[in-house]
Every structure is written in C-alpha cells, then in structure tokens.
C-alpha positions as CSV (number, residue, x, y, z in Angstrom):
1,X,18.5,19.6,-17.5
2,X,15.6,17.1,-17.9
3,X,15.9,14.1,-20.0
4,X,11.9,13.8,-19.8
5,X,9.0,15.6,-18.8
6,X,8.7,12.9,-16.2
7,X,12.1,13.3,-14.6
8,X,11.4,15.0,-10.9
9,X,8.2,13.8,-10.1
10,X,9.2,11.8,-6.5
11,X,8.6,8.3,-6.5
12,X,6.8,8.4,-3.2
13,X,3.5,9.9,-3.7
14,X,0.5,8.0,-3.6
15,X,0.0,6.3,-6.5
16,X,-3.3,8.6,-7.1
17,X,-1.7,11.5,-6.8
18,X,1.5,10.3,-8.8
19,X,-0.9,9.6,-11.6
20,X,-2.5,13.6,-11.7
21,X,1.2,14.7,-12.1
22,X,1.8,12.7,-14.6
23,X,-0.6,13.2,-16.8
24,X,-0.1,16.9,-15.9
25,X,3.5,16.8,-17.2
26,X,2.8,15.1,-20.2
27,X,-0.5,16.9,-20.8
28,X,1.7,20.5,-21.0
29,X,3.6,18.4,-23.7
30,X,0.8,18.0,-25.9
31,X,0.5,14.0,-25.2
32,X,-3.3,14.6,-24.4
33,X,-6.8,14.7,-26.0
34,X,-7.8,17.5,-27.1
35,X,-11.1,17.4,-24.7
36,X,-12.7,15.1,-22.4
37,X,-14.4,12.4,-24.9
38,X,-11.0,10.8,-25.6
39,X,-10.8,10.0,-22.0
40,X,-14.6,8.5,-21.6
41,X,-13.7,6.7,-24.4
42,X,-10.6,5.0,-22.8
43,X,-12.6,4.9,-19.8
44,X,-15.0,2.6,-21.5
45,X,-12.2,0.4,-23.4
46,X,-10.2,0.1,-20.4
47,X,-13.4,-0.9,-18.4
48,X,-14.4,-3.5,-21.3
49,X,-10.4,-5.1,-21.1
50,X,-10.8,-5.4,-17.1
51,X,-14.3,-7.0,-17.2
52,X,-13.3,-9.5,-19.8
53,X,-10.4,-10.2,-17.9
54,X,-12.9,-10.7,-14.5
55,X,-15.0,-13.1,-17.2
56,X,-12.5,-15.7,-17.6
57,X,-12.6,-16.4,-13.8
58,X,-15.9,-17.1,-13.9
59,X,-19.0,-16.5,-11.2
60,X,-18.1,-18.5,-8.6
61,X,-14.6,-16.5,-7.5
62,X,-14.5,-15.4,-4.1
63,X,-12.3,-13.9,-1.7
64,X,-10.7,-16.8,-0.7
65,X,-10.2,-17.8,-4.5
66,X,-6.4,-18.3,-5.3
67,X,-5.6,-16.3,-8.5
68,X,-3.0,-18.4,-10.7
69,X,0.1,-15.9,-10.6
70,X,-0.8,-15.0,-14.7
71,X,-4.4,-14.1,-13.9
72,X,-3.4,-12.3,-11.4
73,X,-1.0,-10.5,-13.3
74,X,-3.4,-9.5,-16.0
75,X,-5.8,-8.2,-13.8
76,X,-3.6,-5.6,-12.0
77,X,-2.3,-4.8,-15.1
78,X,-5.5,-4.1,-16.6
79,X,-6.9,-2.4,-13.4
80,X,-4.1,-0.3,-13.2
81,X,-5.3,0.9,-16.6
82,X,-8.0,1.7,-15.6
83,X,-7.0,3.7,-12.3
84,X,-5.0,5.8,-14.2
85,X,-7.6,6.2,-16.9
86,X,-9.7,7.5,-14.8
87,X,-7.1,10.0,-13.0
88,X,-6.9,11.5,-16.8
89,X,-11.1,11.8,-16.4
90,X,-10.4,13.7,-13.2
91,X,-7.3,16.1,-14.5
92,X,-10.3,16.9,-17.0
93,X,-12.9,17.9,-14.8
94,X,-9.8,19.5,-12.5
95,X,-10.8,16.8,-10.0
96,X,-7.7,15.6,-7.2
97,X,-8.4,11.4,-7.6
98,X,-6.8,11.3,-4.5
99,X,-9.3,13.6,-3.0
100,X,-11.9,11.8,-5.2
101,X,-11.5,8.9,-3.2
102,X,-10.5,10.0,0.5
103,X,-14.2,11.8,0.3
104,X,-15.9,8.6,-0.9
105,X,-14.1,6.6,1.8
106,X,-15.4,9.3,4.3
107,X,-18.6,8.5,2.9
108,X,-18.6,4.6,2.9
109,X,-17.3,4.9,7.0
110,X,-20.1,6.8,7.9
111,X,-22.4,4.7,5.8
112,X,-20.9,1.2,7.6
113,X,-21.3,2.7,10.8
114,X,-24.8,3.7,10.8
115,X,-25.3,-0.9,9.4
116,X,-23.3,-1.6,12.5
117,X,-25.6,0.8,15.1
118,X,-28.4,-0.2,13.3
119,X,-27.4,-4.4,14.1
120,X,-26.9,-3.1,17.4
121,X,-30.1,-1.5,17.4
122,X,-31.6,-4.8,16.7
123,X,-29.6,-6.8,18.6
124,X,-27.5,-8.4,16.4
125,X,-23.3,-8.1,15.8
126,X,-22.7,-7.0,12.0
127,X,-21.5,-10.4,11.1
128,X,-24.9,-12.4,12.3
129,X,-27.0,-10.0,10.0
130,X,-27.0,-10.6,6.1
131,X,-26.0,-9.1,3.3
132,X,-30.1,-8.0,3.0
133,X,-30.3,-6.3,6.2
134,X,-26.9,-4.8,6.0
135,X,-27.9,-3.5,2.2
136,X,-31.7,-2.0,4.0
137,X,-29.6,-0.1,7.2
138,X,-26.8,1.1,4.0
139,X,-29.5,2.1,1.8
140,X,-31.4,3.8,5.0
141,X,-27.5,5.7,5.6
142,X,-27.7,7.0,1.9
143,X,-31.1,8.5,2.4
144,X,-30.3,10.1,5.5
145,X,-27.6,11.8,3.8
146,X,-29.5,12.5,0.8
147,X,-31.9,14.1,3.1
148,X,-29.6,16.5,4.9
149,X,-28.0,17.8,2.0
C-alpha cells in the first residue's frame, strides 16, 4: 500500500524525466489546473522570480563570478522552479522535457559545428573568432536548416 501518490517513482531518473512523472502522479489526483493557462501563468511568475533573482547580481557577472553561497542558493532554487514549471507546460502539450531538450541539444551540436568548419573555412580556430562572427556562421546554420525543412 502507498502512503503517497509519489511513493515508487525511482530516485534515479533524470531529473527531466523525474519531473513528467511527478506531475503525472499528482495530476491523476486532481492536484492540477484544469487546462494549460495555469501553467503559462506560473511559467511567467516563475520566470519573473528567477530574473529578479539574476537582477540583484547585476550586469557585470560572468562565468568566472563567485556566487556568495545564499545567492547561489536562491538561484537554483528559483530555477528549479522554473524547470519543473515548465515540465507541467510539456505534460500539457503531451511533450517528454527530456526529449524536449535532447532534440534541442541535437540541434545546438549541429549548429556549433557548422561556427567551427566555418572558422576553419576561414582560417581561424573557434576561439580567435568573436562572438560576431561566430553569431553570422550560427545564424547562417539556422538558415540552412530552415531551408531544408
């Protein structure tokens, strides 16, 4: 017997796909909007919380910034909301997040690869070229694509 709708679901599935079953198991409960605008909507909130959140570190954060260990905390707290927000979007639209985002990483490979030939083409290693010229050969990638579909 189950304590809780949640009891069984393994603890070692991608976090993606942990989130779909989730919200499936509570969605058969009835903890779930009733259609898809009260997800947008959270969508929007929890985007809001996480960009206010990015705000208070200001414009000049980079990668080699050092979060203080509270900031930091916030902001995966407030991502993480917004992940999962977005996996209830996807149950919605009986979308796999986890397939959501292996195709899109698919798609950003491909894409990087055609900047790198492309700085080959030209004569120059990915990390002498800038960000303009990687952006032109990305933007070219997209259109290509765009083209054969």
């Amino acid at each position: 017997k189950k304590d809780s709708a949640l009891d069984g679901i393994p603890s070692h599935l991608p976090a993606l796909q942990k989130s779909l079953k989730v919200i499936e198991r509570v969605s058969k409960v009835g903890f779930q909007w009733p259609d898809l605008k009260g997800p947008l909507d959270k969508v929007r909130e929890e985007l809001g919380e996480f960009l206010a959140e990015v705000e208070k570190l200001g414009v000049s954060v980079n990668r080699d910034t050092e979060l203080n260990p509270a900031a930091k905390t916030k902001l995966e707290a407030e991502l993480g909301d917004l992940f999962f927000t977005l996996s209830n979007v996807a149950y919605f639209l009986q979308l796999n997040p986890e397939d959501a985002l292996r195709s899109m990483l698919a798609r950003f490979e491909r894409r990087f690869r055609h900047v790198e030939i492309r700085g080959r083409e030209a004569g120059k290693k990915t990390e002498e070229m800038s960000l303009a010229e990687m952006d032109t050969y990305w933007d070219e990638a997209k259109a290509l694509e765009k083209a054969k579909s």
